[in-house]
mmCIF file of the N, C-alpha and C atoms, coordinates in Angstrom:
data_MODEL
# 
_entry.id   MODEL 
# 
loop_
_atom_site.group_PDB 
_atom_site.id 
_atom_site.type_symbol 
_atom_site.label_atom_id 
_atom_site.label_alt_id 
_atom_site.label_comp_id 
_atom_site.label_asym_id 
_atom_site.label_entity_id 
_atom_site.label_seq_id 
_atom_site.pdbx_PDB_ins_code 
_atom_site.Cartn_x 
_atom_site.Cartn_y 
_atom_site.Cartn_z 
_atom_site.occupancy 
_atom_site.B_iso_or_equiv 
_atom_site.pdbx_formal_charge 
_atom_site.auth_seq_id 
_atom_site.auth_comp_id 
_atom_site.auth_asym_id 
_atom_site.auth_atom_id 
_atom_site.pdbx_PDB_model_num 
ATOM 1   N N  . UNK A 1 1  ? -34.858 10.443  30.999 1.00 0.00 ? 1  UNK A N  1 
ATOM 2   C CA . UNK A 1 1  ? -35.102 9.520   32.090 1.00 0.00 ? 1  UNK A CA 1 
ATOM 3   C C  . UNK A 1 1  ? -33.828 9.396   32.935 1.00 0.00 ? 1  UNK A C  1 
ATOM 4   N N  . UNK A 1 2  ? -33.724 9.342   34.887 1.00 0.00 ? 2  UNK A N  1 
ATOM 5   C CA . UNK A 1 2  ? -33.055 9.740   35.287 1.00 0.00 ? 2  UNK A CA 1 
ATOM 6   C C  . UNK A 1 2  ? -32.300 7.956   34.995 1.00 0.00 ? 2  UNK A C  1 
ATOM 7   N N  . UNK A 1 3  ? -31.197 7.880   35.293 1.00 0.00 ? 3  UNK A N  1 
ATOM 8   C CA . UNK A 1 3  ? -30.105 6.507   35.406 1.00 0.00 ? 3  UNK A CA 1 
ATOM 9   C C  . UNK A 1 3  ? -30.434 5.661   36.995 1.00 0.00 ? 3  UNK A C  1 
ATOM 10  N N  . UNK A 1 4  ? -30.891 4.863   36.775 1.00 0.00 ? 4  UNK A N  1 
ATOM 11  C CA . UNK A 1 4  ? -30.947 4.124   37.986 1.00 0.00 ? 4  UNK A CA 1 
ATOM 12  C C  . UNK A 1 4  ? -29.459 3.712   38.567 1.00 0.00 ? 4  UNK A C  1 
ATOM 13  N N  . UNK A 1 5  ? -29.527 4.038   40.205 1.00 0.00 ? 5  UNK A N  1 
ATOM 14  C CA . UNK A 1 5  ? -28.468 3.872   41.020 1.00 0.00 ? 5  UNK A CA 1 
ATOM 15  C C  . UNK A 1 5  ? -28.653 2.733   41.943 1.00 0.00 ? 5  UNK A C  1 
ATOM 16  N N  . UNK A 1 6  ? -27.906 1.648   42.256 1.00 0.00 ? 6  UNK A N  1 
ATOM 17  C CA . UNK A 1 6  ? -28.305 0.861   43.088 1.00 0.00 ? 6  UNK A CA 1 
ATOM 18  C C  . UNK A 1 6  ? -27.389 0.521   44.002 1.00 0.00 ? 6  UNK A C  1 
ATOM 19  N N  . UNK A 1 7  ? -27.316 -0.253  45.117 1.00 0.00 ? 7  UNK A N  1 
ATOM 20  C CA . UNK A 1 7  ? -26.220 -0.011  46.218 1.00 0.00 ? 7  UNK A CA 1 
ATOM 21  C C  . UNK A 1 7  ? -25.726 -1.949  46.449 1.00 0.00 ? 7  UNK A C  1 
ATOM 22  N N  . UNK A 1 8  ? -24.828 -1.937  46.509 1.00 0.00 ? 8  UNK A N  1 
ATOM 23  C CA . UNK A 1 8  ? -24.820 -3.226  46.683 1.00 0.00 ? 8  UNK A CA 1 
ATOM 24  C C  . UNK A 1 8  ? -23.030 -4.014  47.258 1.00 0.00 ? 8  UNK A C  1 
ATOM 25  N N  . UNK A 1 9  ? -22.875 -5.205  47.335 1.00 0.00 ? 9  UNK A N  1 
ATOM 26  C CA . UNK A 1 9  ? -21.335 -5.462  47.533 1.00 0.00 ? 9  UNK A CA 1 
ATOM 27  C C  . UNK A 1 9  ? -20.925 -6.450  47.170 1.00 0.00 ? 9  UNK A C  1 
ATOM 28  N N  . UNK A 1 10 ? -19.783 -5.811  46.479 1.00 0.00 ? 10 UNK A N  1 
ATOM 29  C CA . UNK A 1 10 ? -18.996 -6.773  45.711 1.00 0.00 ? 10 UNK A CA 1 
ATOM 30  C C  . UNK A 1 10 ? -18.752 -7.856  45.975 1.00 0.00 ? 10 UNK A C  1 
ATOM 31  N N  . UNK A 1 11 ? -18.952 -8.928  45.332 1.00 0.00 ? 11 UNK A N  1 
ATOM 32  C CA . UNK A 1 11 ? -18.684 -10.515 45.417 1.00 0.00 ? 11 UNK A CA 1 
ATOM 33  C C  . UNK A 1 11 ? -17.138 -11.037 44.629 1.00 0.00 ? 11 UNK A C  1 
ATOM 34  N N  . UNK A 1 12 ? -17.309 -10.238 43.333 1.00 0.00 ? 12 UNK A N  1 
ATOM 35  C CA . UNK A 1 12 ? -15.593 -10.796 42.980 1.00 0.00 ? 12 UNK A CA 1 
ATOM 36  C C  . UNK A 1 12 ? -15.238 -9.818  42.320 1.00 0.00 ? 12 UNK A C  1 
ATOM 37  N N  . UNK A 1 13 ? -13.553 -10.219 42.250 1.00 0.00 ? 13 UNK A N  1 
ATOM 38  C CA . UNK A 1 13 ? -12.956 -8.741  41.755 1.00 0.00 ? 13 UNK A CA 1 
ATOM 39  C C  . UNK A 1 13 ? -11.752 -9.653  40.621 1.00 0.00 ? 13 UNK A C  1 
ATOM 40  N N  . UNK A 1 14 ? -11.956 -10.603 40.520 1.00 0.00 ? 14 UNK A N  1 
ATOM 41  C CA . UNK A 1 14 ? -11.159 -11.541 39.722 1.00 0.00 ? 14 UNK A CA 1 
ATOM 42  C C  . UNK A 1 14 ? -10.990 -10.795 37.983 1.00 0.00 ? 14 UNK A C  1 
ATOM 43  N N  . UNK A 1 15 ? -11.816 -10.624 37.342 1.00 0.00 ? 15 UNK A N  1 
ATOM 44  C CA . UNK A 1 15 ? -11.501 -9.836  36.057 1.00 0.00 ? 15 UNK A CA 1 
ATOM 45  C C  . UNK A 1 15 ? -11.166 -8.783  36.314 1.00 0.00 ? 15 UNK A C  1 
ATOM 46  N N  . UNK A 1 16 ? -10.337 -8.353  34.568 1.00 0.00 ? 16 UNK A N  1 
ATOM 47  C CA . UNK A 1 16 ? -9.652  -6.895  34.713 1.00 0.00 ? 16 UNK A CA 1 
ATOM 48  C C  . UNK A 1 16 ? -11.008 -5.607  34.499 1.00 0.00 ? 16 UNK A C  1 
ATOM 49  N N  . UNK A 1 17 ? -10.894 -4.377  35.270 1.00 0.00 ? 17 UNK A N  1 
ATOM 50  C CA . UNK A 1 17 ? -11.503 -3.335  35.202 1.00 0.00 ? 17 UNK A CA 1 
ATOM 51  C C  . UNK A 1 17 ? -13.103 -3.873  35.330 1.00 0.00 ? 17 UNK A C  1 
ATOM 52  N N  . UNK A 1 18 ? -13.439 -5.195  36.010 1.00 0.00 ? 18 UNK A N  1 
ATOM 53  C CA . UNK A 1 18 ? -14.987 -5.446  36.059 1.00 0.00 ? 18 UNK A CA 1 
ATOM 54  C C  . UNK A 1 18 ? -15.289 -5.827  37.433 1.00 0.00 ? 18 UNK A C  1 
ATOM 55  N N  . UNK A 1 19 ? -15.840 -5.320  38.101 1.00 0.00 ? 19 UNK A N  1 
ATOM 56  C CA . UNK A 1 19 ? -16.773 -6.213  39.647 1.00 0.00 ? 19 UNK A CA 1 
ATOM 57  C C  . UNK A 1 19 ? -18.108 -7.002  39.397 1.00 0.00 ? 19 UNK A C  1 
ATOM 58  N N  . UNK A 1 20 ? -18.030 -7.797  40.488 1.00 0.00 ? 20 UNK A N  1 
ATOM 59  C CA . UNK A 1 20 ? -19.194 -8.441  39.986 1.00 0.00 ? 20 UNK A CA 1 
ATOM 60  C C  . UNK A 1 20 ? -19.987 -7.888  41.604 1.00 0.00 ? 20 UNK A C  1 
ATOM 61  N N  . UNK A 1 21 ? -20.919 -6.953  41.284 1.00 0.00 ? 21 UNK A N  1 
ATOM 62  C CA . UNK A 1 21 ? -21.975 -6.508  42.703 1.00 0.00 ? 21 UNK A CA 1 
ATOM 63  C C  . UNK A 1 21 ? -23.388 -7.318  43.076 1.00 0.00 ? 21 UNK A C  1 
ATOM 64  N N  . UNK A 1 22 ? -23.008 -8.070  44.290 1.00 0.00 ? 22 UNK A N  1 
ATOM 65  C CA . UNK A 1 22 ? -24.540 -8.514  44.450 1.00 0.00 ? 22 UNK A CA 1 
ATOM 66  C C  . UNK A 1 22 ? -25.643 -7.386  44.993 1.00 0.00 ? 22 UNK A C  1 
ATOM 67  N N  . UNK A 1 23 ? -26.191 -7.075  44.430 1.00 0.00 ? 23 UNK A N  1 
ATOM 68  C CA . UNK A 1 23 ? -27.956 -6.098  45.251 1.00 0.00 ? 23 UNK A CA 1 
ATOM 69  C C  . UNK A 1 23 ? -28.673 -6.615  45.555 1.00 0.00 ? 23 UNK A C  1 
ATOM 70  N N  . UNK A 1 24 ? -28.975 -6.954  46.717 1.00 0.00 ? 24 UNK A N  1 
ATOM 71  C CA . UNK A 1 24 ? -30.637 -6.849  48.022 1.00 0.00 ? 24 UNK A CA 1 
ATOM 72  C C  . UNK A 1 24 ? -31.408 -6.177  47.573 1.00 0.00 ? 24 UNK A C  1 
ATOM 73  N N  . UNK A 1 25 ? -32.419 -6.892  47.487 1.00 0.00 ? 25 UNK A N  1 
ATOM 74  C CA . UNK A 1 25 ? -33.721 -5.905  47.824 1.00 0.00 ? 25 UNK A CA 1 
ATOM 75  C C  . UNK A 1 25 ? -34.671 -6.995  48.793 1.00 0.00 ? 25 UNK A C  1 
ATOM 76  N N  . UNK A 1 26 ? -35.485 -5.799  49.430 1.00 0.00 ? 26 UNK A N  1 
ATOM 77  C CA . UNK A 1 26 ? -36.406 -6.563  50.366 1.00 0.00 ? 26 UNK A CA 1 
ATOM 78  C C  . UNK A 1 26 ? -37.859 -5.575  50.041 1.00 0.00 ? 26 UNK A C  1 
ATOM 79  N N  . UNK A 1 27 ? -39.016 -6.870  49.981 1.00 0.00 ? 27 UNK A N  1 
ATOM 80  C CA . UNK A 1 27 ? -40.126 -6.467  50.125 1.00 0.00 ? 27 UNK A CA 1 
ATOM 81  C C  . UNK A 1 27 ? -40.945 -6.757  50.573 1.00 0.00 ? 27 UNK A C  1 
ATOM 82  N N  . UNK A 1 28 ? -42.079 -6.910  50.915 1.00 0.00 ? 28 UNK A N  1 
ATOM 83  C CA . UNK A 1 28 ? -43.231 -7.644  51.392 1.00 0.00 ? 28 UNK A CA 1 
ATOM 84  C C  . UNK A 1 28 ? -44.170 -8.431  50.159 1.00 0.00 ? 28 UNK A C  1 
ATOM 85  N N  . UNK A 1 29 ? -44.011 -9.672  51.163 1.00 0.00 ? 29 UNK A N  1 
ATOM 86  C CA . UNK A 1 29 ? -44.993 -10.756 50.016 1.00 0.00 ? 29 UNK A CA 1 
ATOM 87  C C  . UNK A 1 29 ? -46.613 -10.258 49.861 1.00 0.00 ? 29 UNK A C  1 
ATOM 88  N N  . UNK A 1 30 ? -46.587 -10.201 48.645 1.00 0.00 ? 30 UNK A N  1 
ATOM 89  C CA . UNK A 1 30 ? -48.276 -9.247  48.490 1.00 0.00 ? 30 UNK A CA 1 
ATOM 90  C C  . UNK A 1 30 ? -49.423 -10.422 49.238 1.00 0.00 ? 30 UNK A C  1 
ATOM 91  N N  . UNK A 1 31 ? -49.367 -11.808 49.388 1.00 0.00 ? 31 UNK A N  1 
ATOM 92  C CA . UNK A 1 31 ? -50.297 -12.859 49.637 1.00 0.00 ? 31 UNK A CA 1 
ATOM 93  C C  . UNK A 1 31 ? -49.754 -12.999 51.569 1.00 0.00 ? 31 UNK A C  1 
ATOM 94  N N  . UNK A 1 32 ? -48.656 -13.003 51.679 1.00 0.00 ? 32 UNK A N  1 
ATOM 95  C CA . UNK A 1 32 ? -47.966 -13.508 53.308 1.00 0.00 ? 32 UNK A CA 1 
ATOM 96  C C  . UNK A 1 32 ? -47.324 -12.575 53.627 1.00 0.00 ? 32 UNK A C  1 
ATOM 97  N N  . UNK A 1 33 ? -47.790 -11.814 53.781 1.00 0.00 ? 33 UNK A N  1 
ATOM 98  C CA . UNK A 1 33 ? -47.036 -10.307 54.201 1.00 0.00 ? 33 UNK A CA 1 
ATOM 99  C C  . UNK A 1 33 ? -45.997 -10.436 54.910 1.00 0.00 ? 33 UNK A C  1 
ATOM 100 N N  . UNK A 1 34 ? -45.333 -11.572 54.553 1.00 0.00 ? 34 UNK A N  1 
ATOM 101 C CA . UNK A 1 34 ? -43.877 -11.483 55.280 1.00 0.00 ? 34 UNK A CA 1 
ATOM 102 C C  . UNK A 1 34 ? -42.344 -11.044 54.225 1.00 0.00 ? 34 UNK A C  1 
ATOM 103 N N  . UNK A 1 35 ? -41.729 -10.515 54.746 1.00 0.00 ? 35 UNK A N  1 
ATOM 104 C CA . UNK A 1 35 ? -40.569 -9.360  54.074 1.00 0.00 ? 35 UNK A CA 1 
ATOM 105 C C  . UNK A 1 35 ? -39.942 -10.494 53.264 1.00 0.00 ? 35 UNK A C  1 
ATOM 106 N N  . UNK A 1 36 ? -39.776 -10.603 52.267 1.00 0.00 ? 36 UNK A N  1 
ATOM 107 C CA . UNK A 1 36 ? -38.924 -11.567 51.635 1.00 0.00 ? 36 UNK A CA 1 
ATOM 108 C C  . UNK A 1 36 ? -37.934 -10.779 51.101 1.00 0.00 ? 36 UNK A C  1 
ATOM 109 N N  . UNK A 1 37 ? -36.433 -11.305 50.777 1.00 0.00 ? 37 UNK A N  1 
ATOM 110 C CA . UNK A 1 37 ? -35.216 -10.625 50.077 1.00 0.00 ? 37 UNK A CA 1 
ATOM 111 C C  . UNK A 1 37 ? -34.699 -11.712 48.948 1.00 0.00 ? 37 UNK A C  1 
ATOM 112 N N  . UNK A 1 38 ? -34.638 -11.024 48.247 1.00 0.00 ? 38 UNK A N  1 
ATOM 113 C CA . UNK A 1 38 ? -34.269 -11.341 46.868 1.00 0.00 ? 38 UNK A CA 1 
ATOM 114 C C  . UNK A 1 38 ? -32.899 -10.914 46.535 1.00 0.00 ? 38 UNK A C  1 
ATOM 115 N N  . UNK A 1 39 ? -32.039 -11.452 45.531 1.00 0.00 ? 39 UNK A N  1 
ATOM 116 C CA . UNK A 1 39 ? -30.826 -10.652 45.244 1.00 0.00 ? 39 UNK A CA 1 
ATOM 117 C C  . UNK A 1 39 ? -30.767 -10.804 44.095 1.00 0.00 ? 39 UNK A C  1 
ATOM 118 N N  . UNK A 1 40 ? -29.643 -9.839  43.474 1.00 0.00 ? 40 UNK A N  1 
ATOM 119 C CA . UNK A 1 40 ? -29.591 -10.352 41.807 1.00 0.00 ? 40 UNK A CA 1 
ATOM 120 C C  . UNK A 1 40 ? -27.713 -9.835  41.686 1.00 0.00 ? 40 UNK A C  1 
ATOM 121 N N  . UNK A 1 41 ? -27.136 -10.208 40.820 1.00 0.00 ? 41 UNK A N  1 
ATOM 122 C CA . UNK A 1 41 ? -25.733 -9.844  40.861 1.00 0.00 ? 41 UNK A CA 1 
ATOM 123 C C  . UNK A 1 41 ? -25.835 -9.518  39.232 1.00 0.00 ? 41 UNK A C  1 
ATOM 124 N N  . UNK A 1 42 ? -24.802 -8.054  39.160 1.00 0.00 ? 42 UNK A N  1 
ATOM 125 C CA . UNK A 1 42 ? -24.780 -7.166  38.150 1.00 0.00 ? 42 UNK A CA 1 
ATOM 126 C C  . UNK A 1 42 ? -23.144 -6.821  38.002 1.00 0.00 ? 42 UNK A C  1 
ATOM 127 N N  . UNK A 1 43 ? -22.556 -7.011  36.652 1.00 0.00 ? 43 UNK A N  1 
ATOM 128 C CA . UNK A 1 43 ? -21.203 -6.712  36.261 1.00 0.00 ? 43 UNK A CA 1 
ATOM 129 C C  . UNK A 1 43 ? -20.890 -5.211  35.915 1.00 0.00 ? 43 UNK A C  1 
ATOM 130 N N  . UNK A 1 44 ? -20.233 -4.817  36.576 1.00 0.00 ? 44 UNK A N  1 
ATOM 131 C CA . UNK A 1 44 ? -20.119 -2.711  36.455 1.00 0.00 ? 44 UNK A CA 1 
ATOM 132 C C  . UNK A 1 44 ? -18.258 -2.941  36.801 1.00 0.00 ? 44 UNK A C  1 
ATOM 133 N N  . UNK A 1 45 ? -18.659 -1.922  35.728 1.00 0.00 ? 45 UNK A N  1 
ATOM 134 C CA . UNK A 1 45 ? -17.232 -1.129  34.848 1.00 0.00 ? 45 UNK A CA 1 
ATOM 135 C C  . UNK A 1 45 ? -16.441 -0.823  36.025 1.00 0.00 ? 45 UNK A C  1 
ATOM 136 N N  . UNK A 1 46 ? -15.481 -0.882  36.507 1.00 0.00 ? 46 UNK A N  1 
ATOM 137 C CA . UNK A 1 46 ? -14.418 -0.641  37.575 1.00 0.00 ? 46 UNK A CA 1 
ATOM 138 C C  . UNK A 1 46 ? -12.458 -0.102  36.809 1.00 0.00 ? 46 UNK A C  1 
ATOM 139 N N  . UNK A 1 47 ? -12.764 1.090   36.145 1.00 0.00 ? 47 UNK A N  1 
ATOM 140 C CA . UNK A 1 47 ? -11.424 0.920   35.124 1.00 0.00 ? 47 UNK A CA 1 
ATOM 141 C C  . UNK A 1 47 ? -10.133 0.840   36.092 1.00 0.00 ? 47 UNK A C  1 
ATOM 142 N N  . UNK A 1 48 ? -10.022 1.414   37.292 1.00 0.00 ? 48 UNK A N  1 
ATOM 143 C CA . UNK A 1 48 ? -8.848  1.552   37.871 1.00 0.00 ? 48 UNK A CA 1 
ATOM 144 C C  . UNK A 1 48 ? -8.546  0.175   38.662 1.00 0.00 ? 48 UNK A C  1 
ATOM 145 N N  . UNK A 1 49 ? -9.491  -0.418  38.886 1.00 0.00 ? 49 UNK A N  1 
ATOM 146 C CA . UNK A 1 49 ? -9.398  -2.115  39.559 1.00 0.00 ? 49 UNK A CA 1 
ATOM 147 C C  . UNK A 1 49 ? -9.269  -1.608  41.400 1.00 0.00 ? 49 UNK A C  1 
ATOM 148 N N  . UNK A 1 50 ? -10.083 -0.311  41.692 1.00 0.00 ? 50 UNK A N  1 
ATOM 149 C CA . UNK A 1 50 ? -9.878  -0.046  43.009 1.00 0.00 ? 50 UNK A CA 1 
ATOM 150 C C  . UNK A 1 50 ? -10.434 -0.897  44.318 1.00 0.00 ? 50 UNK A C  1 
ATOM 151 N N  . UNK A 1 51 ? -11.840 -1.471  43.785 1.00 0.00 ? 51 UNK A N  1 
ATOM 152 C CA . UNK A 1 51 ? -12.382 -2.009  44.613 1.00 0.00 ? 51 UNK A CA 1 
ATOM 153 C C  . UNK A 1 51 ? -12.728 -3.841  45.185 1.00 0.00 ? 51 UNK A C  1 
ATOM 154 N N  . UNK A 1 52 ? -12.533 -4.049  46.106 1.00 0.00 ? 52 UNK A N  1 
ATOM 155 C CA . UNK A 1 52 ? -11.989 -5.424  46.264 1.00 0.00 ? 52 UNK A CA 1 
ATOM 156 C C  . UNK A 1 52 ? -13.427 -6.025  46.967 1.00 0.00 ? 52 UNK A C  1 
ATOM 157 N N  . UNK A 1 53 ? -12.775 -7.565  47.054 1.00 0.00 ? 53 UNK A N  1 
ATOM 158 C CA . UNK A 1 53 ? -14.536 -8.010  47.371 1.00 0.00 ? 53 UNK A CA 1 
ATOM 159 C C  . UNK A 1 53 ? -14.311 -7.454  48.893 1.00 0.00 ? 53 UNK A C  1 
ATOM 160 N N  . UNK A 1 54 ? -15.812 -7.745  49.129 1.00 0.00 ? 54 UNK A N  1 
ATOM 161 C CA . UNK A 1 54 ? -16.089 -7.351  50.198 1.00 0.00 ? 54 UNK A CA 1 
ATOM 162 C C  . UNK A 1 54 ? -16.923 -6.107  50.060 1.00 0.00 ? 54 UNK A C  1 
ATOM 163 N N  . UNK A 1 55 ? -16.298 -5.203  49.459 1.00 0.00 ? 55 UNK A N  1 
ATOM 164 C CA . UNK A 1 55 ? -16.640 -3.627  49.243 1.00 0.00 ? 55 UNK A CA 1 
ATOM 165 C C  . UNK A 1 55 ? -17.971 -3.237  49.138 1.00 0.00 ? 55 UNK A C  1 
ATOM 166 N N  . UNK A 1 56 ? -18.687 -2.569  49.918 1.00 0.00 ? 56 UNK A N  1 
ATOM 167 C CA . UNK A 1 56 ? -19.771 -1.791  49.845 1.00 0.00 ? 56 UNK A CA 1 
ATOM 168 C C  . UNK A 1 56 ? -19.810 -0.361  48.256 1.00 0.00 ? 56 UNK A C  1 
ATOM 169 N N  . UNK A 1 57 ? -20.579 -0.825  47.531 1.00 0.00 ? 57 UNK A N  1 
ATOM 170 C CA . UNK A 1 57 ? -20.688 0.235   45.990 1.00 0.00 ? 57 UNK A CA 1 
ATOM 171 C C  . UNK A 1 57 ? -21.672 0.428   45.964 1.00 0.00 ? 57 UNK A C  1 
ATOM 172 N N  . UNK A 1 58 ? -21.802 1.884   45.272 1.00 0.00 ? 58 UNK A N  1 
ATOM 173 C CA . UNK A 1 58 ? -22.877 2.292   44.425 1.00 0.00 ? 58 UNK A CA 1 
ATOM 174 C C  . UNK A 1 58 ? -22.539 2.266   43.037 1.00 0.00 ? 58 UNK A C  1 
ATOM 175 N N  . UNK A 1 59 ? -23.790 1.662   42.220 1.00 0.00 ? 59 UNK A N  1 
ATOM 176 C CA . UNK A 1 59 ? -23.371 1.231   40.737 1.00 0.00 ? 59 UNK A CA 1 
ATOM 177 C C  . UNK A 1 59 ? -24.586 2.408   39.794 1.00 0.00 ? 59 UNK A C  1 
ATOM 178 N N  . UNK A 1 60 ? -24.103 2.593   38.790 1.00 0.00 ? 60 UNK A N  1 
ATOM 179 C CA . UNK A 1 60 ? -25.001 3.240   37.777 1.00 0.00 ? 60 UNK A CA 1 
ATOM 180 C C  . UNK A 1 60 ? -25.114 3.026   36.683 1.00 0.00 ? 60 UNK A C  1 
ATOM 181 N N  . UNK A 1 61 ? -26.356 2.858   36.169 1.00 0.00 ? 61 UNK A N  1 
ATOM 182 C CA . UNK A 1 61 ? -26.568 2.498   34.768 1.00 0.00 ? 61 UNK A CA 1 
ATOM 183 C C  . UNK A 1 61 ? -25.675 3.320   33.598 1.00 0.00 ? 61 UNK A C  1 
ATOM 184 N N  . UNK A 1 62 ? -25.313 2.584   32.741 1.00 0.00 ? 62 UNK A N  1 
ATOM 185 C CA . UNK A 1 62 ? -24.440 3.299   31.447 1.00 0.00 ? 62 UNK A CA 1 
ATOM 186 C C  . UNK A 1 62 ? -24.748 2.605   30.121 1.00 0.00 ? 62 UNK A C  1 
ATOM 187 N N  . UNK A 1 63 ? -24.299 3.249   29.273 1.00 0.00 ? 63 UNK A N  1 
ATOM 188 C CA . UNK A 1 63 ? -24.034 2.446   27.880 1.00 0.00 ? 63 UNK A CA 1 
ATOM 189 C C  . UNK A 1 63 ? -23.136 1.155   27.668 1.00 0.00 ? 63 UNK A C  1 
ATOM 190 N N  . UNK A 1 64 ? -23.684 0.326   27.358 1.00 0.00 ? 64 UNK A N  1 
ATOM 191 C CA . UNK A 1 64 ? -23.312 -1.341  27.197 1.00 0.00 ? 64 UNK A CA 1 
ATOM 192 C C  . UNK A 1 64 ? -21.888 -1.048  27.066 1.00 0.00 ? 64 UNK A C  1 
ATOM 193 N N  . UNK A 1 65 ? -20.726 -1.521  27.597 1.00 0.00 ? 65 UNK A N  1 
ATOM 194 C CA . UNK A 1 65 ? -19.486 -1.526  27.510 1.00 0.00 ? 65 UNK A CA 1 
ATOM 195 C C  . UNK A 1 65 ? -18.698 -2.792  26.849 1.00 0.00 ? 65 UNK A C  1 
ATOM 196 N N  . UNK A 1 66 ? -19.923 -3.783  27.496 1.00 0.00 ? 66 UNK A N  1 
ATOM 197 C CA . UNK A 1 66 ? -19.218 -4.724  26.863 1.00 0.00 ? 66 UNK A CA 1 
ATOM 198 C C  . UNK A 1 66 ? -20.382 -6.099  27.006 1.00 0.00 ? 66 UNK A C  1 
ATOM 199 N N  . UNK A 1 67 ? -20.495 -7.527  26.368 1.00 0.00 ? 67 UNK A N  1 
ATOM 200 C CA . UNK A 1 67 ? -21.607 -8.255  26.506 1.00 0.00 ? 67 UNK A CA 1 
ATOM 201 C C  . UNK A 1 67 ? -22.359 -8.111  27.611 1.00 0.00 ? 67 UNK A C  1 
ATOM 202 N N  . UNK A 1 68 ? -21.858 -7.983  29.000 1.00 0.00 ? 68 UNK A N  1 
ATOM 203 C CA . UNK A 1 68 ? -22.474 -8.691  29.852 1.00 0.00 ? 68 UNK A CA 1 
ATOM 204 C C  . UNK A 1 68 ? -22.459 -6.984  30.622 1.00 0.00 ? 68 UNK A C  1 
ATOM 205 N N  . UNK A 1 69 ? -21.478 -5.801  30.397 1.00 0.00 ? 69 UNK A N  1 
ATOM 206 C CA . UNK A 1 69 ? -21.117 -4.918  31.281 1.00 0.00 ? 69 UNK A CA 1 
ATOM 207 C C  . UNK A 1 69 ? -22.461 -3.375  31.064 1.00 0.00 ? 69 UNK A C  1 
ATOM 208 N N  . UNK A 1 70 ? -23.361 -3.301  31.866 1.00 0.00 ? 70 UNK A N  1 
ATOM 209 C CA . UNK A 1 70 ? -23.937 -2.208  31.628 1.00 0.00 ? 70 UNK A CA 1 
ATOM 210 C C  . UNK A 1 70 ? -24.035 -1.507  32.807 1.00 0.00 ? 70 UNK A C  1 
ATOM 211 N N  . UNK A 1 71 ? -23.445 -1.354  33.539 1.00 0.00 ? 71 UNK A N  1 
ATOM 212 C CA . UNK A 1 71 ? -23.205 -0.712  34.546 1.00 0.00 ? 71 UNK A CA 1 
ATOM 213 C C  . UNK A 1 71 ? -22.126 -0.010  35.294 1.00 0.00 ? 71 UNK A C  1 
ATOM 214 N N  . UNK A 1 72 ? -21.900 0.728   35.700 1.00 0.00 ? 72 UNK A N  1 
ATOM 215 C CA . UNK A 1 72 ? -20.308 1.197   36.255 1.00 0.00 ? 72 UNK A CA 1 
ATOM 216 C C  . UNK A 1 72 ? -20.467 1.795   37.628 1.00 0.00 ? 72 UNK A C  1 
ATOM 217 N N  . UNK A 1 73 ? -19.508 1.666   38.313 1.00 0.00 ? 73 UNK A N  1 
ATOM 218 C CA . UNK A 1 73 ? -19.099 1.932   40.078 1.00 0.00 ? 73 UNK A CA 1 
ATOM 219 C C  . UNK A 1 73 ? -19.043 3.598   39.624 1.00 0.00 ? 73 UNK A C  1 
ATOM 220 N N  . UNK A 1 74 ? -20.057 4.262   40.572 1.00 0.00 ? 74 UNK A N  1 
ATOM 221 C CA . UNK A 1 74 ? -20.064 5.913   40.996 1.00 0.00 ? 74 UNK A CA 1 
ATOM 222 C C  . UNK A 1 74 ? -19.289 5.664   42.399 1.00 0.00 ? 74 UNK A C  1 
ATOM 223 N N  . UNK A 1 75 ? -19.444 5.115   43.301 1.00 0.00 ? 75 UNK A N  1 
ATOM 224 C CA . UNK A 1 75 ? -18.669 5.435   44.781 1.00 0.00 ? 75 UNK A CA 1 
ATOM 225 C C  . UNK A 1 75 ? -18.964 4.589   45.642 1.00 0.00 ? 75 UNK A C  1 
ATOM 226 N N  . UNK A 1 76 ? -17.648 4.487   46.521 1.00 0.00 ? 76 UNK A N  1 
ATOM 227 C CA . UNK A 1 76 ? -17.643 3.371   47.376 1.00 0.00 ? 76 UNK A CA 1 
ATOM 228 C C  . UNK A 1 76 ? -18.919 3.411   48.479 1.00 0.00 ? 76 UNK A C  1 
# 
């Protein structure tokens, strides 16, 4: 099964080697067909500490690193 990739931007960069990425998604309400957006925020592996808030990432699924960490930064 392929690794889900998702795109999103960083909200904090305060811990060592971890970001915290918020992801958008937008869809249409199945009852009010109006576009609603949702977000969810996901902790991914950052070992070199390159990326600062603000930052536009792509994140990818990995093996649990740590309680909360299952994800890691592929590219800005």
């Amino acid at each position: 099964m392929p690794k889900r990739i998702l795109q999103g931007t960083v909200t904090s960069d305060k811990n060592d080697q971890t970001v915290t990425v918020l992801v958008e998604r937008r869809y249409t309400h199945p009852m009010m067909k109006k576009t609603v957006r949702s977000s969810k925020k996901y902790r991914a592996h950052d070992p070199q500490n390159t990326y600062k808030t603000g930052d536009s990432v792509r994140i990818q699924e990995c093996a649990p690193i740590s309680k909360t960490k299952r994800w890691e930064v592929v590219t800005a």
